[in-house]
C-alpha positions, 0 to 999 in steps of 0.5 A, a space after each residue: 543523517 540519512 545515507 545510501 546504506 540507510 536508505 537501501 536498508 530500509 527499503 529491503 524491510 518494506 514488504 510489498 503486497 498484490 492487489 489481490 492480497 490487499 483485497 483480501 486484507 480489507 475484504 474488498 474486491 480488487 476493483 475496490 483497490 484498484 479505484 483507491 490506488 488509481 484515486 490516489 487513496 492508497 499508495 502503490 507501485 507500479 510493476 511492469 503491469 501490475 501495482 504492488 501496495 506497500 504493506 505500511 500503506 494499507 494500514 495508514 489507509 484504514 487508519 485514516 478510514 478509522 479515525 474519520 467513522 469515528 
């Protein structure tokens, strides 16, 4: 069963990542990532004005890339 704490403590291990450090990640641009977050391809999180990606996200995201080119 999962509580508050749990949940809380999970959340603090979860590392966020910028636009540009995603782009940079998959050698694309950022527009490229913004398309895939604005697609729904890639899960994000809207900060103020800026997305922040969670670090988790992008590797199920090339996972998922990955198993389909094969």
């Amino acid at each position: 069963m999962t509580g508050p704490a749990q949940t809380e403590e999970r959340l603090s291990e979860v590392r966020f990542l910028t636009v540009a450090e995603v782009a940079s990640l998959m050698r694309v641009s950022k527009m490229t990532v913004y398309r895939l977050v604005h697609g729904g391809d890639l899960t994000a999180v809207r900060v103020g004005r800026s997305f922040r990606v969670p670090e988790h996200a992008v590797h199920e995201y090339l996972r998922g890339a990955f198993s389909q080119s094969a």
